[in-house]
C-alpha positions in Angstrom: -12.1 31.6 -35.6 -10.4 32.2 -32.1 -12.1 36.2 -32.4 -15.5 34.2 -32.9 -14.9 32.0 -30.0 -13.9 34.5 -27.6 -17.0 36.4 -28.8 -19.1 33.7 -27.8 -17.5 33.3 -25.0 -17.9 36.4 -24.0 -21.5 36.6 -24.7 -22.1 33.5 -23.0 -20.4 34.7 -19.8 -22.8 38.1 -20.2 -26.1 35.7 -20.3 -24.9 33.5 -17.3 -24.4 36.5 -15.0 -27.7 38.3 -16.2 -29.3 34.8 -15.3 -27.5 34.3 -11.7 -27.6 38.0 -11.0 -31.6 37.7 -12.0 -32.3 34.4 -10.0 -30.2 35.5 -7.4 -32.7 38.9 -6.8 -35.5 36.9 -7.0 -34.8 34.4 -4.4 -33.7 37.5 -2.2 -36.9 38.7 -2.3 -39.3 36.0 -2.3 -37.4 34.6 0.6 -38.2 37.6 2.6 -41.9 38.7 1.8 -43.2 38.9 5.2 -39.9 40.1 6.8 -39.6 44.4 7.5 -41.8 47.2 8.5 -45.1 47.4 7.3 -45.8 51.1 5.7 -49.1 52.8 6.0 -49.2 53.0 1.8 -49.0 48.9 1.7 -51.6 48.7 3.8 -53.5 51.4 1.6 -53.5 48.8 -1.1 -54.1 45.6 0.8 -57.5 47.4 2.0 -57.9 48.8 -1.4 -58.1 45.3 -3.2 -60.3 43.8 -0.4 -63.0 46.9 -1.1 -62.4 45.5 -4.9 -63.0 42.5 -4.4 -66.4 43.7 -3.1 -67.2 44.7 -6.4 -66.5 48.8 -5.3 -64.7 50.0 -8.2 -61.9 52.9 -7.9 -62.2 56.0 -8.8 -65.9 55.7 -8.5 -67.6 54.7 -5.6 -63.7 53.8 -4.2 -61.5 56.6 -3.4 -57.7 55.6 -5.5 -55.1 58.5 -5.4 -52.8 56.5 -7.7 -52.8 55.4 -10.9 -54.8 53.2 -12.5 -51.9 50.5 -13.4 -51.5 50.2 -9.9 -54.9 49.3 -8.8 -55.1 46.3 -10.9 -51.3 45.1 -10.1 -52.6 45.0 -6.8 -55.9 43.3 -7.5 -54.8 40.8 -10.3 -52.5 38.7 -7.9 -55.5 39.5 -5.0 -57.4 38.1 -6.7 -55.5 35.1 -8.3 -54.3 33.6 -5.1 -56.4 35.6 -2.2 -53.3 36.5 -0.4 -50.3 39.2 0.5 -47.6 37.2 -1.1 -49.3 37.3 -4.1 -49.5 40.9 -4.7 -45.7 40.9 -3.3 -44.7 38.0 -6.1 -45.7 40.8 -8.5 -44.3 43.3 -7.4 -41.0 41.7 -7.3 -41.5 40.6 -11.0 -41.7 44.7 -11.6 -38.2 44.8 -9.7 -37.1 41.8 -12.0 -37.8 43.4 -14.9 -36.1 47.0 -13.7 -32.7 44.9 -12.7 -32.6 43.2 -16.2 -33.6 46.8 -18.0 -30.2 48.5 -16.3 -28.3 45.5 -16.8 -28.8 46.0 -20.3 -28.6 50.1 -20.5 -25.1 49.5 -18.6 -24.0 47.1 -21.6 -25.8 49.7 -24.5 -23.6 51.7 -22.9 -20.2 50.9 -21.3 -20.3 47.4 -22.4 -21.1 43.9 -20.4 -19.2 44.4 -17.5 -20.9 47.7 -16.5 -23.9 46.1 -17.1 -23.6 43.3 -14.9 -22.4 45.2 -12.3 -24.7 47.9 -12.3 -27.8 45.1 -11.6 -25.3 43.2 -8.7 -25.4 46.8 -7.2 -29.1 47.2 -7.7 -29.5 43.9 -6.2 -27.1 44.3 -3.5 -28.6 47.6 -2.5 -31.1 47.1 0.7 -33.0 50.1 0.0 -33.9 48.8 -3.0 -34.7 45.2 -1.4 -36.9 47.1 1.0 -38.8 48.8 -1.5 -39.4 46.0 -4.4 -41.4 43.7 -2.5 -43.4 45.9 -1.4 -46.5 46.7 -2.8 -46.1 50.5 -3.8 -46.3 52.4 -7.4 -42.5 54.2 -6.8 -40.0 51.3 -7.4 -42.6 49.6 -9.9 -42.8 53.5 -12.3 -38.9 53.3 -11.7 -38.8 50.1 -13.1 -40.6 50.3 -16.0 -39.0 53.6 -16.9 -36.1 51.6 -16.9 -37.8 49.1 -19.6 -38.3 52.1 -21.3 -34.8 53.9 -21.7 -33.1 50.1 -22.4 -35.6 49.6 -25.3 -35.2 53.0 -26.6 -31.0 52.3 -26.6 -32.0 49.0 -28.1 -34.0 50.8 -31.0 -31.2 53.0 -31.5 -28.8 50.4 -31.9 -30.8 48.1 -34.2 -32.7 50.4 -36.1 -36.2 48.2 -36.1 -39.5 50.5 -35.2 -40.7 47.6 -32.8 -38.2 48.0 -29.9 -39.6 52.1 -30.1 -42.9 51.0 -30.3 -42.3 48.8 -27.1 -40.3 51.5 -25.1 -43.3 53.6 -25.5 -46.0 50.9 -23.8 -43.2 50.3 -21.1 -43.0 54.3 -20.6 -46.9 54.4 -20.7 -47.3 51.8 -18.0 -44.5 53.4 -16.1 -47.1 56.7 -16.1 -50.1 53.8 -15.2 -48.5 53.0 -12.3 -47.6 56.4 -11.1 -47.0 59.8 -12.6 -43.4 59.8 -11.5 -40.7 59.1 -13.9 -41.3 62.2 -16.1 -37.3 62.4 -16.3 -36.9 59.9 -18.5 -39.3 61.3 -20.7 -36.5 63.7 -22.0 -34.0 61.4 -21.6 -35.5 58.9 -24.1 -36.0 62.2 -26.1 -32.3 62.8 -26.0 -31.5 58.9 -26.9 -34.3 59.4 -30.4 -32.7 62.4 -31.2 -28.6 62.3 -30.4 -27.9 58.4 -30.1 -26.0 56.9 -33.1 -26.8 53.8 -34.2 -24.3 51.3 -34.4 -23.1 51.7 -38.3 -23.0 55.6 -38.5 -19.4 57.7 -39.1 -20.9 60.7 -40.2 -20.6 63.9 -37.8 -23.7 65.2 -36.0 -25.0 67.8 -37.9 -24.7 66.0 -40.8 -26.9 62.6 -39.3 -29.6 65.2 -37.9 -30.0 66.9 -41.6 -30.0 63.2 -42.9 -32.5 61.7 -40.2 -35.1 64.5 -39.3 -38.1 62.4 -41.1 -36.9 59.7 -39.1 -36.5 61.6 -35.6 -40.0 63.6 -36.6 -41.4 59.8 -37.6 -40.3 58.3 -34.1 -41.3 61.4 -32.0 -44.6 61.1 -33.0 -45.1 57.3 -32.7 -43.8 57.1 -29.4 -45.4 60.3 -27.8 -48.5 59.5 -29.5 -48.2 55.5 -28.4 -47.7 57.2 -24.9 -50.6 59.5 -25.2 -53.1 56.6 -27.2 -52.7 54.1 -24.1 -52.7 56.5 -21.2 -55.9 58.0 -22.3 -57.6 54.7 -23.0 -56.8 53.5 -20.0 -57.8 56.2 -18.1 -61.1 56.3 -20.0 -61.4 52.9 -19.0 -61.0 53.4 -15.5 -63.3 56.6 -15.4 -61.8 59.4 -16.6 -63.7 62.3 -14.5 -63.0 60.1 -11.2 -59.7 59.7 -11.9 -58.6 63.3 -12.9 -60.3 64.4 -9.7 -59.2 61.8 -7.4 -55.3 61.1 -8.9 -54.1 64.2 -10.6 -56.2 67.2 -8.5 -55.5 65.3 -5.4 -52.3 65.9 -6.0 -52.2 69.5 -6.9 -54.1 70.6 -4.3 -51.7 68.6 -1.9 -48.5 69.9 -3.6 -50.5 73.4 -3.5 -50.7 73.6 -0.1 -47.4 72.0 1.6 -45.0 74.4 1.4 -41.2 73.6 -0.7 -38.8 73.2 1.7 -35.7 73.1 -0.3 -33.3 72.4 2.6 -35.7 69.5 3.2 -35.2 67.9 0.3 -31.4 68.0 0.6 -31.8 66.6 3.9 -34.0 64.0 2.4 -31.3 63.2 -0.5 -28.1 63.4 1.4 -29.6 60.5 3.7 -29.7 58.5 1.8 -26.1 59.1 0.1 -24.6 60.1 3.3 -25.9 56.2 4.3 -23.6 54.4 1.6 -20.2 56.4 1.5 -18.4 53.6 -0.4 -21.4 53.2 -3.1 -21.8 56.8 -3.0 -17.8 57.6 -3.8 -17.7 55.2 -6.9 -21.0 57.0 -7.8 -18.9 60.3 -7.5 -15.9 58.4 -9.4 -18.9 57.3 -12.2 -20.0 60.5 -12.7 -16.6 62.0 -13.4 -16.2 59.3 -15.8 -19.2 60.4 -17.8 -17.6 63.8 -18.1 -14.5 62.1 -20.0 -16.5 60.1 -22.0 -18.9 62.6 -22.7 -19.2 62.4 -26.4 -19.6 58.5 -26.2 -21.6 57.5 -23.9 -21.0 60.3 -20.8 -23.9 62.9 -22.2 -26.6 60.3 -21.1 -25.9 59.5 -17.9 -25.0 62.9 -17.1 -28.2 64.0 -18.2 -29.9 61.1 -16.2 -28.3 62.6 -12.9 -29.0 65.7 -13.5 -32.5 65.8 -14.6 -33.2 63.0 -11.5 -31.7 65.5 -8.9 -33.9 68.9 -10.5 -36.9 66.7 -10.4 -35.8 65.7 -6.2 -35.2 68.9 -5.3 -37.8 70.1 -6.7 -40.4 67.3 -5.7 -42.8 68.5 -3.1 -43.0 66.7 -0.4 -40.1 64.7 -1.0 -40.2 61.7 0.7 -37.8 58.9 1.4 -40.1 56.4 -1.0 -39.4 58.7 -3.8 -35.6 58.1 -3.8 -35.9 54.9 -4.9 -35.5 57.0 -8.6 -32.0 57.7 -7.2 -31.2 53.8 -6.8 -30.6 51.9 -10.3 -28.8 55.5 -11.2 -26.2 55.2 -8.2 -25.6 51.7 -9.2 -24.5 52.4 -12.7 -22.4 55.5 -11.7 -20.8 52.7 -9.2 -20.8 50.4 -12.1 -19.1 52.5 -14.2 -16.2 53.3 -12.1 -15.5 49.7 -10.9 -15.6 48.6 -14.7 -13.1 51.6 -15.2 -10.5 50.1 -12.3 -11.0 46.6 -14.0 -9.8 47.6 -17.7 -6.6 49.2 -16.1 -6.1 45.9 -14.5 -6.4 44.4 -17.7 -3.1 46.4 -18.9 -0.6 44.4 -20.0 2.7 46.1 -21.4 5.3 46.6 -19.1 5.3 49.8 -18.9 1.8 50.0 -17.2 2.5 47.5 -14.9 2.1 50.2 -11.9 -0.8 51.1 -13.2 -2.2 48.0 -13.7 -1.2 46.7 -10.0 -2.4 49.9 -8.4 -5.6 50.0 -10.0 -6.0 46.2 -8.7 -5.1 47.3 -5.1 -7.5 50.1 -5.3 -9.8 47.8 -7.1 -9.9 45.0 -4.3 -10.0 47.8 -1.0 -13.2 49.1 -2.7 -14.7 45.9 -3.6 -14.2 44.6 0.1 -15.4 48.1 1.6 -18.4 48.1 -0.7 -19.3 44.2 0.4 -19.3 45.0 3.8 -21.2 48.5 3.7 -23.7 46.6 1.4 -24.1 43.3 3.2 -24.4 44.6 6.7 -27.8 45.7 6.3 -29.0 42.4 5.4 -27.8 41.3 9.0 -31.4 42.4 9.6 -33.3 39.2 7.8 -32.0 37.2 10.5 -34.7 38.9 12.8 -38.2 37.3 13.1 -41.0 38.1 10.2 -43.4 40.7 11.4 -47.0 40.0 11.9 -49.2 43.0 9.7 -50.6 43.7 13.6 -48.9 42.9 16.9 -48.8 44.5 20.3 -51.8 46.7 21.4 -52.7 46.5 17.7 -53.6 42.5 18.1 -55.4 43.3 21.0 -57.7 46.3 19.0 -58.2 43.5 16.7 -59.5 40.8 18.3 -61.7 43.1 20.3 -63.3 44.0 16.4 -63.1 40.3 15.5 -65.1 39.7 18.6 -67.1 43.2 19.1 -68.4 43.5 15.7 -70.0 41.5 12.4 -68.4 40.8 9.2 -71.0 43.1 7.9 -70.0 46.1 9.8 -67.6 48.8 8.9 -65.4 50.7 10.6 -63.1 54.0 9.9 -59.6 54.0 10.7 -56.4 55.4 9.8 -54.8 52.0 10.1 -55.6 49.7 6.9 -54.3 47.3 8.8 -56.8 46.4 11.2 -58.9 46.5 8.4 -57.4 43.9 6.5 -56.7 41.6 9.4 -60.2 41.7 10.9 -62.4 42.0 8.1 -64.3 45.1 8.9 -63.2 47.3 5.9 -63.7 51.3 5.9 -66.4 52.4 4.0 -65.0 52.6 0.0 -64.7 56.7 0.0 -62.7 56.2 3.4 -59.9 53.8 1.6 -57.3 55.9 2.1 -57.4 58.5 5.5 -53.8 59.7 4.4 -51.9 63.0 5.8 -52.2 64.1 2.1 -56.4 63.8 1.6 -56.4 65.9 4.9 -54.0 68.3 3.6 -55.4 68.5 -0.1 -58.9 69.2 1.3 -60.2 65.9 -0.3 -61.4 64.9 3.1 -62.9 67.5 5.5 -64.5 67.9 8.5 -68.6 67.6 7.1 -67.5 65.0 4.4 -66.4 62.7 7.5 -69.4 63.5 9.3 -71.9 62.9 6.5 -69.9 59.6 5.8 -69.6 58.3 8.9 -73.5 59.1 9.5 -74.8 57.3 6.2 -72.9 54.3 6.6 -73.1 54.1 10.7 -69.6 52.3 11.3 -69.7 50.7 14.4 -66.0 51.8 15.3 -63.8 54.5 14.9 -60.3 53.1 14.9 -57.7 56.0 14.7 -55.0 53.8 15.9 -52.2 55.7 13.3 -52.5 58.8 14.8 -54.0 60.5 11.3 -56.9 61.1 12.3 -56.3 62.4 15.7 -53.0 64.5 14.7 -54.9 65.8 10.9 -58.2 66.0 11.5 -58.7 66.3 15.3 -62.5 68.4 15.4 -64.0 65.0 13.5 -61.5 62.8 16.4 -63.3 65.0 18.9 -66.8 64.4 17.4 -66.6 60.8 17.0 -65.8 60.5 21.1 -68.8 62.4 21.4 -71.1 60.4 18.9 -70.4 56.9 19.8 -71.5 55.3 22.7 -68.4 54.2 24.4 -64.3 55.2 24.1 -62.3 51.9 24.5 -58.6 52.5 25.6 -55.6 50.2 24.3 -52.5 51.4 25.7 -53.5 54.9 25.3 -55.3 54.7 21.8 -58.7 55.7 21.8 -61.6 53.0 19.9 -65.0 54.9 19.7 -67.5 51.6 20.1 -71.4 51.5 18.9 -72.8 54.2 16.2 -76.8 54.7 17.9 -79.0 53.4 14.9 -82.3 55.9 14.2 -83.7 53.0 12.1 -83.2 49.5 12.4 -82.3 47.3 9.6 -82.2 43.7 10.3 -81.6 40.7 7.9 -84.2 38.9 10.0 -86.5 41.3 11.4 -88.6 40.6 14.7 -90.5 42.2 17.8 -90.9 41.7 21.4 -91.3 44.2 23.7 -89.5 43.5 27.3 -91.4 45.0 29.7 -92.1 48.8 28.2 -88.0 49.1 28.7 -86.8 47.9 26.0 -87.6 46.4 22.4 -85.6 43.5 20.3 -86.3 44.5 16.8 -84.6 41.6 15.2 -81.3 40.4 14.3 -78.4 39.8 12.0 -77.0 35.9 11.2 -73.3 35.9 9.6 -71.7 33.1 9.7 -67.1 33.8 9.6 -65.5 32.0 6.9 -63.0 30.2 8.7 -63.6 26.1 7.8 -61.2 25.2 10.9 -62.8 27.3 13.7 -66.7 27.4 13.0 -67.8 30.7 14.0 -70.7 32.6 13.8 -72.1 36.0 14.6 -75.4 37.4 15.8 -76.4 41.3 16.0 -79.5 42.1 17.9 -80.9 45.7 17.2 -82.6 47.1 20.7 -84.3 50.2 21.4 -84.9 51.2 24.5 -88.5 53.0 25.7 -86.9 54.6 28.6 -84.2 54.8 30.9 -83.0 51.7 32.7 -82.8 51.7 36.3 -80.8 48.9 36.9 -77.8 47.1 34.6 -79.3 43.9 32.8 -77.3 41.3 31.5 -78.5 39.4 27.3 -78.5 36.1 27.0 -78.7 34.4 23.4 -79.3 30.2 23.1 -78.9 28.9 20.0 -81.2 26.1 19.8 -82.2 22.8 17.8 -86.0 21.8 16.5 -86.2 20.0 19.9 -85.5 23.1 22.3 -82.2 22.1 23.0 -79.7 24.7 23.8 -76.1 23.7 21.2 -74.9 27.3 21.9 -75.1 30.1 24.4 -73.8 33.3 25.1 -74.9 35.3 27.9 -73.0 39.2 27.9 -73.1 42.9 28.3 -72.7 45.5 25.2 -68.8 45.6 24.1 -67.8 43.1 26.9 -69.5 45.5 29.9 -68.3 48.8 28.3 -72.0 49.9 27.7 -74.4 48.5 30.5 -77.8 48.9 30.3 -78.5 52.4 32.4 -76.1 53.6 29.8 -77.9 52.9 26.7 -79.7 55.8 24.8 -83.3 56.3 24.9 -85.4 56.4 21.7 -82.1 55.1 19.8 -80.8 51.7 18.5 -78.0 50.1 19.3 -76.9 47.3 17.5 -75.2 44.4 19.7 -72.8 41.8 18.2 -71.6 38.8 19.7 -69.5 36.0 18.4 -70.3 32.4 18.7 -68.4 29.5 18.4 -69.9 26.6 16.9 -69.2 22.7 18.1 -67.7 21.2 15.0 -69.9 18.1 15.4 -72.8 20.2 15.3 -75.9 18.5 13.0 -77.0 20.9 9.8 -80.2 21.8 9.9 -83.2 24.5 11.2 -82.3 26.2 14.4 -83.8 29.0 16.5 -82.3 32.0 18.5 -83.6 32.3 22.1 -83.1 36.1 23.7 -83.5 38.6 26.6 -82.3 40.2 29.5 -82.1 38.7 32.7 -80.8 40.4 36.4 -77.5 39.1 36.8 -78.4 39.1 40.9 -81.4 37.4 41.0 -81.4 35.7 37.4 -85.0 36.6 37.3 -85.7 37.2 33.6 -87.4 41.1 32.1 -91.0 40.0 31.2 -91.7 40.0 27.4 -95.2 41.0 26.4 -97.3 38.3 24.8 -94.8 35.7 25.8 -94.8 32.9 23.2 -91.9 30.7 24.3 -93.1 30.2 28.1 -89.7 31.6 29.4 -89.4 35.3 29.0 -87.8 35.4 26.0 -88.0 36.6 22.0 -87.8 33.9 19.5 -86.3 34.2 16.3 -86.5 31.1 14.0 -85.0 30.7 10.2 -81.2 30.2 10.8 -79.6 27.4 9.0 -76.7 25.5 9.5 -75.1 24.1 6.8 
């Protein structure tokens, strides 16, 4: 009765911590969503499901270089709440479920308390805290791997084919998110082949000659399961897309940057080198393994060494990919803290130095290891970071004002893209280092792009474009009209038109100069702060001699003016002796509606006028008695 108790006990404690510990991550990160650097990759994805949302679909007419998985885990929360913390929300459920998965591979292994010490670790760890709410296919793979080799410890120890069965979807949509965690492919090898289960006493050889139609039975339905729901899902996504855009993207990048072994050292000892305390009970974990070898060592041995192979021999390694590294160091930690605890559990009196040793020892490192591992977190206490600021907010709102919803614009910053609503054309998603590198994007592909789709900004605010593909930088400041400087960054303003393409198409000829051949009405989205936008498309018939100034009236059935907005091209950056001849240019303005404003027909009133002598450019067969072009249909709602 009291063993029963004490077992319940026991287990109840286990289910309390996993809960708190659990809870506890999850309020860490969804408390901080908006707080930390912003990485080019996140941005990636925020662009990527706004292009989806669009109806451009990846890997067809949308360039993806990850993983199908991925795509929708981005798009799914996108498009359930229409915002960056949803997508985040997810992505921390991913880091949920890989803290609860090595929670329970520490107690398949080493029992409760390694378990629950190997997630407080995982928890505690601020790399780790940097990388799950993020929205990025490393930490997500790494945490379904983790689903993965506890279910596979789980079928081992219970014997029923459904926890296989599930460790091979968890390790298939570790692969759907990104084809990263191909170590624990042999480890959960190892585990089918060498684990015991819980009731056998026989020696090894003998269980292998007993069970090889049982290890051939669960090779092939969890390789297969693996095989069955990759393939379908990549046949679902389009599988000639895909293998050209997410696996020979890839190669061709790998092929062509050079393996720089002491690089990835470097890379690696960072991050060790950054937690001494974490990284010496690692150390003290690892030797463990090598005395427990036959019990329980062989797997996490295996696990580090098959995780530092793959690092080394990753190429590029980058710091993102360490996060494979993580839940590992926390177990090896886990495992030697657990170890100092059971020597303080000694009770006869002849251990009693050992026992009061190991607690000194025990409480030194458990203080050094708060302190290394809390400091970081000092960092929350800073103010959230805007997605732009700086020069950034100023490139913008000069878009926001510049161009129309409608219009696109290629950059190397997905954030401006996001932010202001003028998304890249869908092939132009990603403008990565690694497109440049893998010849995916090249010098004639940018052209021909940029030509069919007529962007009317080149915003290379990253530095990808400029620093990996500067002939096409270089080409762009001689194609567009004007180059406005932010603090140093380039933005190439107005792609010349050869044909005009107007929602609401009209004519009037201003004096033999110049012609208005119609004009786009977009109306923004925002409810609060009524906006609209108008493009005119001009040509001009010959050279101007003199600047001219627009003006645009937005007027009522009665002829009276409600809005007006009299400017220069890009806010005086192209004046009118600089516009190309024979070309069009298309000219957008924003206009801010009165909120009181009555819903009905309304016309647009437009010209030039010299700013000097406000006398207006004639307009051949004047209809509106003022020198202007008329341009009825727009609605307000």
């Amino acid at each position: 009765m009291h063993n029963t108790l004490t077992k319940w006990k026991t287990k109840f404690i286990f289910m309390l911590g996993t809960i708190i510990t659990l809870a506890g991550a999850f309020w860490l990160q969804t408390s901080n969503l908006m707080w930390g650097d912003w990485t080019y990759d996140q941005g990636f994805y925020f662009t990527v499901v706004r292009l989806m949302d669009k109806g451009f679909m990846p890997y067809h007419e949308l360039h993806m270089s990850e993983q199908p998985l991925m795509a929708w885990s981005a798009y799914l929360p996108y498009w359930l709440f229409d915002s960056i913390w949803g997508m985040q929300f997810f992505m921390v459920g991913y880091a949920i479920l890989g803290i609860a998965a090595l929670i329970r591979i520490g107690q398949s292994l080493d029992g409760k308390l390694t378990g629950l010490l190997a997630g407080l670790l995982l928890v505690a760890h601020f790399e780790f805290f940097r990388s799950a709410r993020l929205v990025n296919p490393e930490t997500t793979s790494v945490s379904l791997a983790l689903v993965a080799v506890a279910l596979a410890l789980r079928y081992r120890v219970l014997g029923r084919r459904h926890w296989l069965l599930l460790s091979a979807m968890a390790m298939a949509g570790s692969f759907l998110l990104k084809l990263f965690m191909v170590t624990a492919v042999p480890l959960i090898a190892a585990i089918l082949l060498f684990y015991p289960t819980q009731n056998t006493k026989v020696s090894l050889g003998t269980r292998l000659k007993q069970e090889k139609a049982r290890i051939l039975q669960d090779y092939l339905l969890w390789f297969g399961l693996i095989l069955a729901v990759v393939a379908a899902s990549w046949a679902a996504a389009g599988l000639s897309g895909l293998w050209e855009q997410s696996i020979l993207f890839y190669m061709r990048r790998n092929a062509a940057h050079p393996y720089d072994i002491a690089l990835n050292l470097k890379t690696i000892w960072k991050i060790i080198s950054g937690w001494p305390v974490l990284s010496l009970l690692g150390v003290w974990g690892l030797g463990r393994t090598l005395f427990q070898f036959k019990r329980f060592g062989w797997i996490i041995f295996s696990w580090t060494l098959l995780t530092l192979v793959f690092l080394m021999s990753f190429t590029p390694l980058r710091d993102k990919h360490l996060a494979m590294l993580l839940p590992l160091l926390a177990l090896l930690a886990a495992l030697a803290l657990s170890q100092l605890a059971g020597f303080w559990r000694l009770s006869s009196k002849s251990q009693l130095t050992i026992k009061w040793g190991a607690g000194l020892v025990l409480v030194i490192l458990a203080v050094l290891l708060a302190v290394e591992m809390v400091t970081p977190f000092k960092k929350l206490a800073k103010a959230k970071k805007p997605l732009v600021e700086g020069d950034t907010a100023i490139i913008t709102e000069g878009l926001l004002k510049l161009t129309s919803p409608n219009d696109c614009i290629i950059t190397d910053d997905p954030y401006v893209a996001f932010v202001s609503g003028r998304l890249p054309p869908p092939w132009l998603s990603n403008m990565s280092y690694a497109r440049f590198e893998s010849g995916s994007l090249d010098m004639q592909g940018l052209i021909d792009v940029t030509n069919r789709h007529n962007c009317q900004a080149v915003v290379p605010t990253f530095g990808r474009i400029k620093n990996g593909i500067r002939p096409y930088y270089d080409w762009t400041k001689g194609n567009y009209l004007r180059i406005w400087v932010v603090e140093g960054k380039e933005i190439m303003l107005g792609k010349p038109l050869t044909q005009a393409n107007p929602a609401m198409p009209a004519y009037a000829n201003f004096d033999n100069q110049a012609e208005l051949l119609g004009i786009d009405w977009v109306e923004g989205d925002s409810r609060a702060d009524k906006q609209a936008y108008v493009s005119l498309y001009w040509k001009t018939l010959k050279p101007f001699t003199q600047n001219y100034k627009i003006f645009v009236h937005l007027r009522d059935a009665t002829g009276q003016t409600v809005v007006s907005a009299d400017h220069e091209v890009f806010d005086g950056l192209l004046p009118t002796q600089l516009w190309p001849v024979k070309l069009i240019i298309k000219d957008t303005i924003r206009l801010s509606i009165p909120a009181d404003i009555t819903p009905g027909q309304y016309n647009i009133y437009a010209g030039l006028y010299d700013p000097t002598t406000l006398e207006r450019l004639p307009v051949a067969a004047d209809t509106s008695g003022e020198n202007a072009a008329i341009i009825p249909g727009i609605v307000i709602q």
